[in-house]
N, C-alpha and C positions, 0 to 999 in steps of 0.2 A: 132154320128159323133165324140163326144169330144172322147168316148172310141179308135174310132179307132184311134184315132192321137195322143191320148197318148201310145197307143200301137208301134204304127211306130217309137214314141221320142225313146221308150222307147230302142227299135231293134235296134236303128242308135245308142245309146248312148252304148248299150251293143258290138254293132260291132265295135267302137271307141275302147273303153277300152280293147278291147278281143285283135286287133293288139296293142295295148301299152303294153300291159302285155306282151306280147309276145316278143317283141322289149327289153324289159326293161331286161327280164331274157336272152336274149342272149348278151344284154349289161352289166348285170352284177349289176344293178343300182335295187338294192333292197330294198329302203323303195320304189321308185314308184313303183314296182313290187308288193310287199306287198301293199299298197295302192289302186292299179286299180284292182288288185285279189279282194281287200275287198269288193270294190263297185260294181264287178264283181258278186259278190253273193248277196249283196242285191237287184241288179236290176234282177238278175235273181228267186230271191223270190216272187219280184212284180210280175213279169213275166208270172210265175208258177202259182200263187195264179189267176190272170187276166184269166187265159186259165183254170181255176182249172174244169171246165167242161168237156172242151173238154178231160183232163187230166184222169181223172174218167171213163170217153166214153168210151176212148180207152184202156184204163188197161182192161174194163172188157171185152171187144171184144177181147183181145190178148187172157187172162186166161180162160174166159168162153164160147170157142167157141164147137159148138154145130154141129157134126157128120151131 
């Protein structure tokens, strides 16, 4: 249960940051732009690394599919 509710922080925080970033470069307002980008990627590493199973699954279902 904790995984999954760190995984939910984690979605809501990346959906946060993804409209600010957004917001920030059509405002022009570039250290927070640069800033939510940064953290845009390391929450998306967590992210990644958290699902690295399911990530692995499906790479080899896409590449290794079988006639």
């Amino acid at each position: 249960m904790a995984n999954q509710n760190l995984n939910y922080f984690i979605d809501v925080c990346l959906l946060i940051l993804f409209i600010i970033n957004i917001i920030a470069a059509y405002a022009r307002w570039r250290d927070i732009h640069e800033l939510t980008g940064n953290i845009l990627i390391i929450l998306l590493l967590i992210h990644l690394s958290l699902h690295w199973r399911w990530f692995v699954a499906a790479t080899k279902n896409l590449f290794y599919r079988q006639n």
